[in-house]
C-alpha positions as CSV (number, residue, x, y, z in Angstrom):
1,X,24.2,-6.9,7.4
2,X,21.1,-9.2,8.8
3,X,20.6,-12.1,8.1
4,X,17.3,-13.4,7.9
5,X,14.9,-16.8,7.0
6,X,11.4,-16.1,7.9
7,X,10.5,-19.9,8.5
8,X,7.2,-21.9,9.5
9,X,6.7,-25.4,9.0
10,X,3.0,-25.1,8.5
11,X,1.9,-23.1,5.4
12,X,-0.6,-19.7,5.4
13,X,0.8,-18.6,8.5
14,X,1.3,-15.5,6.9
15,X,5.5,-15.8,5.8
16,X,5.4,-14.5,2.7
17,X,3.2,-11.2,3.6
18,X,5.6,-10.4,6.7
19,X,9.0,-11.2,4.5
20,X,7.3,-9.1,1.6
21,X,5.4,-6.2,3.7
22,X,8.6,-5.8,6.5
23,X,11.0,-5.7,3.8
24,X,9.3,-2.8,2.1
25,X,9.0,-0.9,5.0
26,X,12.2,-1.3,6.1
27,X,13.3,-0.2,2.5
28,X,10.7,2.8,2.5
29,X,13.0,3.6,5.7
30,X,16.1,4.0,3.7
31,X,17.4,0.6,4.2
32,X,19.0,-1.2,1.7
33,X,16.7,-4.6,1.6
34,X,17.1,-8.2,-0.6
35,X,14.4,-10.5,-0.6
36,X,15.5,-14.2,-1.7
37,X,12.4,-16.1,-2.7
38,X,13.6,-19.8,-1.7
39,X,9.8,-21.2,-1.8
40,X,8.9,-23.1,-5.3
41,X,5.4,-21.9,-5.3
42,X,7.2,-18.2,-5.5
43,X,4.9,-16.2,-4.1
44,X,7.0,-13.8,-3.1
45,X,8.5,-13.1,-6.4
46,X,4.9,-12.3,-7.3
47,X,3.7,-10.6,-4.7
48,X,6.7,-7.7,-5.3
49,X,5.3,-7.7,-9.0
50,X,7.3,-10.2,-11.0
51,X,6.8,-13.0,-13.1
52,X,9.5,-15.1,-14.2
53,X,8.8,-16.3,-18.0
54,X,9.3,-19.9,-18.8
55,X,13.4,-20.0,-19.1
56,X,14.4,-17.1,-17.2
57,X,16.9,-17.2,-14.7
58,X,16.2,-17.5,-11.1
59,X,17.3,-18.6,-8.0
60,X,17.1,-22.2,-9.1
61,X,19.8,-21.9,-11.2
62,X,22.1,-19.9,-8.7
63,X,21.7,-23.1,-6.4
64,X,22.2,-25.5,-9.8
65,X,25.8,-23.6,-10.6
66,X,24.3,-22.1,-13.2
67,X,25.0,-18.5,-12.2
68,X,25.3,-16.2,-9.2
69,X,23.4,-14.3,-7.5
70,X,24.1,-10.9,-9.1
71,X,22.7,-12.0,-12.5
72,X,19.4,-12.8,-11.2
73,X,19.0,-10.3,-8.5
74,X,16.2,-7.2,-9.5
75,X,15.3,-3.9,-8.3
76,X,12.1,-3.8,-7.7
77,X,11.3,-1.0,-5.7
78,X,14.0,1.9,-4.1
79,X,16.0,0.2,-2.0
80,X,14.8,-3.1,-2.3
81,X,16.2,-5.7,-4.4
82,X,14.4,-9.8,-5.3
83,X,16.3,-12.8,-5.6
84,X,13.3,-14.8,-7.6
85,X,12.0,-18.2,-7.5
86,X,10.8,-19.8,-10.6
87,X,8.1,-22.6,-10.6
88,X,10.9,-24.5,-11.7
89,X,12.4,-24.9,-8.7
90,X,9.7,-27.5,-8.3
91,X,12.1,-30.3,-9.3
92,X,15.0,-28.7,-8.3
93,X,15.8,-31.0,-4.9
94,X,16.0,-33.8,-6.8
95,X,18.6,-32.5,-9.2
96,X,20.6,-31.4,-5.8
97,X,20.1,-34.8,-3.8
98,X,23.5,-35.9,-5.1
99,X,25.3,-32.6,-4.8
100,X,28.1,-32.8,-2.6
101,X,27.6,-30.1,0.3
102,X,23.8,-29.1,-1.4
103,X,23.6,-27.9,2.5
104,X,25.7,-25.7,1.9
105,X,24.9,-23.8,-1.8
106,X,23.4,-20.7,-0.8
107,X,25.7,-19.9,2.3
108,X,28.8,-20.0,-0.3
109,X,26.9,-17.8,-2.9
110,X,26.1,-15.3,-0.4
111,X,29.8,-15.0,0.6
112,X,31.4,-14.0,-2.4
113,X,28.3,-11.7,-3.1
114,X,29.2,-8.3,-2.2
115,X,26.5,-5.8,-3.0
116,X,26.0,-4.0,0.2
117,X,22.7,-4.5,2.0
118,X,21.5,-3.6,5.8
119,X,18.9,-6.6,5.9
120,X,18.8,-10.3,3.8
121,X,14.9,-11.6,4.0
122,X,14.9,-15.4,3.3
123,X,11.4,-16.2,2.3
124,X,11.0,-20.2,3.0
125,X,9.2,-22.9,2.0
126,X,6.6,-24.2,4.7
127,X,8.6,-27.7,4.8
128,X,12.1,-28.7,6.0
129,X,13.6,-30.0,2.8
130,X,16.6,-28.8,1.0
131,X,15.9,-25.1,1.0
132,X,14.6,-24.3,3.9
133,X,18.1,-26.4,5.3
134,X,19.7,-23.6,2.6
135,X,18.5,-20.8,4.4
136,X,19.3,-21.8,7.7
137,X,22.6,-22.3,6.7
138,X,23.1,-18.9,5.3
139,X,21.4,-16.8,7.9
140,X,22.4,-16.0,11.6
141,X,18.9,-15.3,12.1
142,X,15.1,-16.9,12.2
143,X,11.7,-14.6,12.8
144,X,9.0,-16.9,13.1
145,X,5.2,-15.5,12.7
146,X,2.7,-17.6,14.8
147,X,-1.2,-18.1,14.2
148,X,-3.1,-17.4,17.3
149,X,-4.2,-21.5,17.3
150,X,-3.0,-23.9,20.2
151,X,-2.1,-25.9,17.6
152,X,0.7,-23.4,16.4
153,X,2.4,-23.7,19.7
154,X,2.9,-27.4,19.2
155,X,4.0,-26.9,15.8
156,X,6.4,-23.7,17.0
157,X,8.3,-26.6,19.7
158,X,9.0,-28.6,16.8
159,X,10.3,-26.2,15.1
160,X,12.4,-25.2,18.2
161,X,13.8,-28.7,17.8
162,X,14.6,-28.2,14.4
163,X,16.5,-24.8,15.1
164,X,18.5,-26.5,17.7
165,X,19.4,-29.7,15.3
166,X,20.8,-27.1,12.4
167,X,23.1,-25.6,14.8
168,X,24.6,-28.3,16.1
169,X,25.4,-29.5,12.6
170,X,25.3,-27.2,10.6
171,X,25.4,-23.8,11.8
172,X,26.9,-22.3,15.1
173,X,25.4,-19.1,14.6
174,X,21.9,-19.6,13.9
175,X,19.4,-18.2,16.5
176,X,15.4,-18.0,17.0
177,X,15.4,-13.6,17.3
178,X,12.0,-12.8,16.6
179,X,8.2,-14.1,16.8
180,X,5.1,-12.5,16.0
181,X,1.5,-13.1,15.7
182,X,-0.5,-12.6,12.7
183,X,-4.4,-12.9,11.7
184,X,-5.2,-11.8,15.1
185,X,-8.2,-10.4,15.9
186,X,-8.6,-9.7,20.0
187,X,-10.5,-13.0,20.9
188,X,-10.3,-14.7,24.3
189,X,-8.7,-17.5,22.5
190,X,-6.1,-15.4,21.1
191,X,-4.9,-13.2,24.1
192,X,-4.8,-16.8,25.7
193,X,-2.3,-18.1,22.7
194,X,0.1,-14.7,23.6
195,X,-0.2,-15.5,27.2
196,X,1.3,-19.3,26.6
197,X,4.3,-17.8,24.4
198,X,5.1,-15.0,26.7
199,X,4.9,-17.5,29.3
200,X,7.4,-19.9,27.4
201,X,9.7,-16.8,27.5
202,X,9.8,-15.6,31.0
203,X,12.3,-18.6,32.0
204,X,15.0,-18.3,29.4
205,X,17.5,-19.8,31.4
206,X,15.4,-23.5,30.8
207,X,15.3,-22.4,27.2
208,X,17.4,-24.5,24.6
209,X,19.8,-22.0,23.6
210,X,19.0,-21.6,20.4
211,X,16.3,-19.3,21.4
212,X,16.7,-18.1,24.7
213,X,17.4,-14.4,22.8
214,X,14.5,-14.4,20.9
215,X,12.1,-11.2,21.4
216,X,8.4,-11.6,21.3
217,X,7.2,-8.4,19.4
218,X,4.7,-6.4,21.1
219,X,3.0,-5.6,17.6
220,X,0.2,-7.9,16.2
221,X,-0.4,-8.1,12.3
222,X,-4.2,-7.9,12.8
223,X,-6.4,-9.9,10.7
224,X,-7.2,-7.8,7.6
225,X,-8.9,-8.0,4.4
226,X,-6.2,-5.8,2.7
227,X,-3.3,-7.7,3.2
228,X,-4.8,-10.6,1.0
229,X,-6.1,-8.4,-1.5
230,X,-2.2,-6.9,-1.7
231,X,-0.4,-9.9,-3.5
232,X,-3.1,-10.0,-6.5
233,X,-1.8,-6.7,-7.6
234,X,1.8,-7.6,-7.2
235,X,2.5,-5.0,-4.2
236,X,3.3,-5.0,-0.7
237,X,0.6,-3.5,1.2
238,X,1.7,0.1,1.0
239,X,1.4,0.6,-2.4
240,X,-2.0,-0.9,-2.6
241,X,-3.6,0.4,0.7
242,X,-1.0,2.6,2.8
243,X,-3.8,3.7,5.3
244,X,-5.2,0.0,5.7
245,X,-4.6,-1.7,9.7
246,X,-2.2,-4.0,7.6
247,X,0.3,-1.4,6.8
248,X,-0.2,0.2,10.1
249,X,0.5,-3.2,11.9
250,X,3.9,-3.9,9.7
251,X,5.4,-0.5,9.6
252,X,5.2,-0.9,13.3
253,X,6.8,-4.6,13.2
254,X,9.7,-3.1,10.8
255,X,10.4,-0.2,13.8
256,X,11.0,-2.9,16.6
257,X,12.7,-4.9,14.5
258,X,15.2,-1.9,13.1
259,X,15.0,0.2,16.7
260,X,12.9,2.9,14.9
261,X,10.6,4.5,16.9
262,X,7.0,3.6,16.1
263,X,4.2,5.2,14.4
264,X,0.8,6.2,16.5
265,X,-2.6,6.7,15.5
């Protein structure tokens, strides 16, 4: 199985969408697919189509002790399965500040979880508190989407430094596999943005380890109306608009990240 926590420090980068939109794809491809929904304001939860009511369980109470993972994990579409967050969660850190290895919670859940699954999609919280540390903990992997801003770059070095600070301490394993850029739309500015990362790449010897494998995907989520229209009807983009640029751009993302061959047209 994959591992992965689909992370950015800075919010409305487009993490949810990509978690949500390359997890049904890669389901639609006959992969068995979990989404864990580890960001308070759950917006993952609702953009697969669920709403947690007041009491439910979620994944706030899997990290409280309360129970694991199998009772709160739902089939939502064939082959794709949600771990939800509640807004709940909201005060959940708090409760955990005092919680011997709180670190830790999610990484021992997962391992005595056996349902069998090809890919784990971590859905994070644009912060670096207590779940986001969760995730990175739990994961081998981090996919990192990118606005085409100059500003992102300076944020995506920091985040570097965060990467490299978790594995020292707290994970071995962890590694920076995959970037992408999303909201783009073909201007000087942003063909100059892609130039500067695949720049940053072309030395990875002088690259902190904790990156140094990380592939730069050659597909772009172009900027597109659709995939903001998607999570207001509680679908990934290809059961709202499978024809839209949106869907085109992440069932191409889903084939380089799986090794399936790509769609045309």
């Amino acid at each position: 199985m994959r591992s992965i926590a689909i992370m950015n420090q800075k919010g409305g980068v487009g993490k949810t969408t990509s978690t949500v939109n390359i997890s049904a794809a890669l389901a639609a491809a006959g992969k068995r697919v979990c989404v864990i929904d580890l960001d308070p304001q759950s917006h993952a939860t609702l953009h697969l189509g669920e709403e947690l009511p007041y009491g439910a369980k979620s994944v706030y109470d899997v990290l409280l002790g309360k129970c694991k993972l199998a009772e709160v994990r739902q089939q939502v579409a064939e082959n794709l399965w949600l771990v939800p967050a509640h807004l709940d969660m909201v005060g959940a850190e708090m409760e955990l500040a005092s919680a011997v290895g709180r670190e830790l919670i999610l990484r021992d859940e997962l391992a005595d979880d056996r349902f069998p699954l090809d890919y784990l999609f971590i859905d994070c919280p644009p912060s670096l508190g207590l779940f986001t540390l969760n995730a990175l903990t739990a994961v081998n992997e981090v996919f990192v989407p990118l606005l085409p801003h100059y500003l992102s770059l300076q944020g995506f070095m920091r985040l570097v430094e965060t990467l490299e600070a978790v594995t020292r301490r707290l994970n071995k394993q962890l590694r920076l596999t995959g970037i992408w850029i999303c909201q783009f739309e073909g201007t000087q500015l942003a063909k100059e943005i892609v130039a500067d990362i695949e720049s940053f790449f072309q030395h990875r010897d002088n690259l902190p380890s904790v990156c140094r494998s990380a592939v730069f995907f050659e597909t772009k989520i172009r900027k597109n109306v659709r995939l903001a229209e998607a999570p207001s009807h509680g679908k990934p983009i290809f059961g709202y608009d499978p024809n839209s640029l949106g869907a085109e751009d992440y069932r191409n993302l889903a084939a380089e990240i799986a090794g399936f061959p790509q769609q045309t047209g």
